[in-house]
matplotlib code that plots the C-alpha trace (Angstrom):
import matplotlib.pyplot as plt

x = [-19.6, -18.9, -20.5, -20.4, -18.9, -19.8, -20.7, -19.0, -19.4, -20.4, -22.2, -24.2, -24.7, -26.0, -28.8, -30.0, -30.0, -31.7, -34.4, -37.0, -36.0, -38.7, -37.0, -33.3, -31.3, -28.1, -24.9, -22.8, -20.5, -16.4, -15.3, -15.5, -14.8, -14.0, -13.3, -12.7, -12.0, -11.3, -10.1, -7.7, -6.1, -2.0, -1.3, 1.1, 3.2, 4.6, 4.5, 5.7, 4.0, 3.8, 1.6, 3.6, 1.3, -1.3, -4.6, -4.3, -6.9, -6.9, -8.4, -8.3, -9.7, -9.5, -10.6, -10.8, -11.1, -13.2, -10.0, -8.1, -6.1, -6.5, -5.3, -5.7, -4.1, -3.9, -3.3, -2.9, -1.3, 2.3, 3.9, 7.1, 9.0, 8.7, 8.1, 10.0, 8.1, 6.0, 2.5, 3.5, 1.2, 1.8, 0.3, 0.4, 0.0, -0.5, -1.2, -1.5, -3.7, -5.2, -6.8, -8.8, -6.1, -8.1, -11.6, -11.3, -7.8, -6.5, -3.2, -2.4, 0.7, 1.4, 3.8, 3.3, 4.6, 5.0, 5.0, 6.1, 4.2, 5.9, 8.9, 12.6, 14.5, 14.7, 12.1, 9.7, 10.3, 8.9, 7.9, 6.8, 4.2, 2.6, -0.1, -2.0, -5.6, -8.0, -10.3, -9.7, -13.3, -14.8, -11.2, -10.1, -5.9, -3.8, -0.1, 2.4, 5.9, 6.7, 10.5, 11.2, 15.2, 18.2, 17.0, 18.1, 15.3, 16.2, 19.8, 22.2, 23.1, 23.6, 25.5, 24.1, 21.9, 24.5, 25.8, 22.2, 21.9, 25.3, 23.5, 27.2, 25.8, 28.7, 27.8, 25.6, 23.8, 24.6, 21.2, 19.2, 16.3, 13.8, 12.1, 8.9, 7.3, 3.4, 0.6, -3.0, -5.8, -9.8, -12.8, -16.2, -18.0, -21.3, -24.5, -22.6, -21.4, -18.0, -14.7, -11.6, -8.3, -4.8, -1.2, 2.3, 5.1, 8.9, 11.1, 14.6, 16.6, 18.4, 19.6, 19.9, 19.1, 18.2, 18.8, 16.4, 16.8, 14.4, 14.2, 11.5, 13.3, 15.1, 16.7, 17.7, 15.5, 12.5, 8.9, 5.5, 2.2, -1.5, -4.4, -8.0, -11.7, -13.8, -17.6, -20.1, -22.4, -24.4, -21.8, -19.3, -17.0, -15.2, -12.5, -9.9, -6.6, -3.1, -0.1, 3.5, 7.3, 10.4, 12.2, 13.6, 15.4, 18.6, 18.3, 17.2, 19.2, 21.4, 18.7, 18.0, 16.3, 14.5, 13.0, 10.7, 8.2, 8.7, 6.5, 8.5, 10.8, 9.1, 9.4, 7.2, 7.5, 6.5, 3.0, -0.3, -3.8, -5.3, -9.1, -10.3, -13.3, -14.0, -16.7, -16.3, -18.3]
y = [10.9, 14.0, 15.0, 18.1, 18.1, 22.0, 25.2, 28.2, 30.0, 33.5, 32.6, 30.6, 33.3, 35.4, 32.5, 32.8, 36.5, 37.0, 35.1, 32.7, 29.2, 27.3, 29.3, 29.4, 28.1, 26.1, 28.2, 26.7, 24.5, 25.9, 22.1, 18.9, 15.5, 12.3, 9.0, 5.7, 2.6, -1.0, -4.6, -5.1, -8.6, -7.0, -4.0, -2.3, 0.9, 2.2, -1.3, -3.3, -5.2, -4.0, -6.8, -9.9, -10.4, -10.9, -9.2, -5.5, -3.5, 0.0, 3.2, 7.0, 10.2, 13.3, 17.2, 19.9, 23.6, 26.0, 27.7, 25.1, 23.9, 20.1, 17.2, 13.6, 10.1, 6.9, 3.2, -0.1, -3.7, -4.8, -7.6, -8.9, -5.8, -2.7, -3.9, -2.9, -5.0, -3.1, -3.0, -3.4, -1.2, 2.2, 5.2, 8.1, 11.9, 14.7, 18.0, 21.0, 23.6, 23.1, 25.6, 25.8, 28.2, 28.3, 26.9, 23.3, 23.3, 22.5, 22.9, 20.9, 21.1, 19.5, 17.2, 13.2, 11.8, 8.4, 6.6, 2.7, 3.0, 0.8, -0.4, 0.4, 3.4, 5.6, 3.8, 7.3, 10.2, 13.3, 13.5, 17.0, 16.7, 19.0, 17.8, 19.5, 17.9, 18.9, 17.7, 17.0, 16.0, 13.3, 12.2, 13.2, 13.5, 14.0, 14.7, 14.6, 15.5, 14.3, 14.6, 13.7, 15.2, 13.4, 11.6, 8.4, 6.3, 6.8, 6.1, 3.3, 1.6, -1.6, -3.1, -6.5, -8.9, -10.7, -7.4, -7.0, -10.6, -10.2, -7.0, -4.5, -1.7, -1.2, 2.8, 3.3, 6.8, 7.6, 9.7, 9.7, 11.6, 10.4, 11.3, 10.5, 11.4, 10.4, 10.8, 9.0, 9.5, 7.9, 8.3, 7.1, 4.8, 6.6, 5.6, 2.4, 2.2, 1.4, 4.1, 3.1, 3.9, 4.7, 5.2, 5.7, 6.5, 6.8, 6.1, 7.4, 6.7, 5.1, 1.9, -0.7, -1.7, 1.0, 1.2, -1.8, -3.6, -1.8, 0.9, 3.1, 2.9, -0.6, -0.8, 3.1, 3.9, 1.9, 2.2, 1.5, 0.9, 0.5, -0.3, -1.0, -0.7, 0.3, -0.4, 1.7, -0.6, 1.6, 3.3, 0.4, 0.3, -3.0, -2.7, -4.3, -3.2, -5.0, -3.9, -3.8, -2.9, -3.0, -4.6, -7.7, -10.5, -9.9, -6.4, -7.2, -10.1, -8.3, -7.5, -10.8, -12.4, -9.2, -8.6, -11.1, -13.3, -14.7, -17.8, -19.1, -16.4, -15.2, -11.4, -9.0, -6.8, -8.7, -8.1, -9.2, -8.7, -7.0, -6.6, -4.2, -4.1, 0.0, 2.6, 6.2, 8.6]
z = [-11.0, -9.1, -5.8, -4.2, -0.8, 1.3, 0.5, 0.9, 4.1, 3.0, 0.4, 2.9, 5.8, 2.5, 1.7, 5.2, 5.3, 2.2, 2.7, 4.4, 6.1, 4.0, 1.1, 1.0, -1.8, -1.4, -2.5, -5.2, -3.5, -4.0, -3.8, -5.8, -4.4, -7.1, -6.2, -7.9, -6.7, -9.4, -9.4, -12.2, -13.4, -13.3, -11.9, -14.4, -14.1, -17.3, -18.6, -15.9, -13.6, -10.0, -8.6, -9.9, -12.8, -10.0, -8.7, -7.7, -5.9, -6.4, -5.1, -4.9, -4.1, -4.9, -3.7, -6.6, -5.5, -7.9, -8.7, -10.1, -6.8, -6.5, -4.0, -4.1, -3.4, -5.2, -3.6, -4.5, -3.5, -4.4, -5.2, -6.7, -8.6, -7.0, -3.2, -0.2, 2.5, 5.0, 4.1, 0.5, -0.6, -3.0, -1.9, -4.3, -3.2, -5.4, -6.1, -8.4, -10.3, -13.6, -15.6, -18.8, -20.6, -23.9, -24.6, -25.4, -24.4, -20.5, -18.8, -15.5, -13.3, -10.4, -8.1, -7.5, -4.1, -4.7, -1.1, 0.4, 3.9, 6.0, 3.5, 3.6, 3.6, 0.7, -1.7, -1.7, -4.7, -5.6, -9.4, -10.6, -14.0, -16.7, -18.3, -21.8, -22.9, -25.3, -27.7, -31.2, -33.5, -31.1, -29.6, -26.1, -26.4, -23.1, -23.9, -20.5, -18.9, -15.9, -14.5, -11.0, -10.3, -8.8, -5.9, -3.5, -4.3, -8.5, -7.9, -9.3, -5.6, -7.5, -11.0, -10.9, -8.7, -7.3, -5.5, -4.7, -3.3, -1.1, 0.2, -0.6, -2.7, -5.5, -5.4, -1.8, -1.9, -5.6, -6.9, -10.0, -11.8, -14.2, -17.4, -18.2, -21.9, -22.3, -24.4, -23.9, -26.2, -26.0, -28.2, -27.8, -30.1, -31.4, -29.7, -27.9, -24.5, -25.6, -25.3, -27.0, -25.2, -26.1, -24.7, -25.8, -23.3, -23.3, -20.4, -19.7, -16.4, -14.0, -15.9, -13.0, -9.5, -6.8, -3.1, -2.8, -6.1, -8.7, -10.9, -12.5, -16.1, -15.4, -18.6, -18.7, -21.4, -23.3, -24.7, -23.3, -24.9, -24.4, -26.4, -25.2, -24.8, -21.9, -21.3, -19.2, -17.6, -15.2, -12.8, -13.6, -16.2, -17.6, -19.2, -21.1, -22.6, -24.4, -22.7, -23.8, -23.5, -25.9, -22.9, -24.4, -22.3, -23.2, -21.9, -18.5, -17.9, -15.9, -13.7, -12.9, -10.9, -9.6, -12.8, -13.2, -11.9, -8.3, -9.6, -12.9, -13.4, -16.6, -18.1, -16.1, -19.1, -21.7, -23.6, -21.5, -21.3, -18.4, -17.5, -15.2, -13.6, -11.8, -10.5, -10.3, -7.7]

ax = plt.figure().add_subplot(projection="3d")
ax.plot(x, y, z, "-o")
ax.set_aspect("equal")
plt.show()
């Protein structure tokens, strides 16, 4: 649920003008705040698991101007894969426009900074998006791009774990960039409470270990799935979803032991089942 956050000035100065104190009407407000905040079982980015197959909580917010112009961040815990000590915590920030272009039909572009507050050097990257939506019958379908260009944090520092483990980058300050191919799609079951969900991505980078010993497409290139269900109950939604990669063992091995669990060394790719429990204001 939305809530309005001011009004605009003028249109303001003109209520009070225009008429009486008992009287005046409150001018449509330019901004839009949204917010969310959830508990989910695995935290997992494109398929692999962020939090060490473990608890994540997550939260973000989000201010949308009346002409399209939007900013927002995103946070959540860390563990395992994808952690550069600090805080380990992810904090996203973003921004862009998005614009009904047809009706029915919605165009979004924007930038994602993704952010290690507290974590070591050269872990944060810039990933500009474009995202389409629309409708189609009673299905809501989201197809996105997102391509984040040459960067330290994306780059191939590191052939193997072992070089990783002795702490000699075979290629220090080599750069990367990142592709990113999406589509999501949901549909709501008629007169139930219940939303199915959908997503399909495809992954194509830097195949190895970074500057600090992960990588956002750690096999170069592979596939990620999602299928689920969410239910409305009141302002909270539960919500639970099969997750997946074509990551196989063999193909990771070299990234070893980084990619895995820090608790029995088991895939952090493989297929899982996370619940979600979430509220939106």
């Amino acid at each position: 649920m939305k809530f309005r956050l001011f009004a605009g000035v003028a249109g303001l100065a003109a209520a009070f003008a225009a008429t009486p104190a008992m009287a005046q009407e409150e001018a449509p407000s330019e901004f839009t705040v949204a917010g969310s905040v959830a508990l989910v079982t695995d935290y997992r980015f494109r398929g692999v698991s962020q939090s060490d197959k473990e608890l994540a909580v997550q939260g973000g917010v989000s201010v949308t101007h009346a002409s399209g112009l939007y900013v927002g961040t995103w946070g959540s815990n860390l563990s395992g894969w994808g952690t550069f000590g600090g805080s380990n915590t992810e904090l996203d920030i973003y921004g862009g426009f998005a614009a009904e272009v047809t009706p029915g039909l919605k165009v979004d572009v924007g930038v994602t900074w993704y952010m290690y507050p507290g974590g070591a050097s050269e872990t944060d990257f810039a990933e500009p998006y474009v995202k389409v939506s629309g409708t189609v019958g009673p299905a809501s379908l989201l197809v996105g791009a997102a391509y984040a260009p040459k960067q330290q944090a994306l780059g191939r520092w590191y052939y193997d774990a072992d070089a990783y483990a002795d702490g000699v980058p075979d290629a220090p300050g080599a750069k990367s960039d990142n592709f990113y191919l999406w589509t999501d799609a949901s549909a709501g079951i008629p007169n139930t409470p219940v939303t199915l969900k959908a997503h399909l991505g495809y992954s194509d980078g830097n195949a190895g270990l970074g500057p600090n010993g992960t990588s956002v497409a750690p096999t170069g290139s592979y596939v990620d799935w999602m299928l689920g269900a969410d239910l409305a109950v009141g302002p909270v939604v539960l919500g639970v979803a099969y997750v997946d990669t074509d990551i196989s063992k063999s193909e990771s091995a070299y990234l070893q032991p980084n990619f895995s669990s820090t608790k029995n060394g088991s895939t952090i790719a493989g297929s899982t089942v996370v619940f979600s429990l979430s509220a939106a204001f």
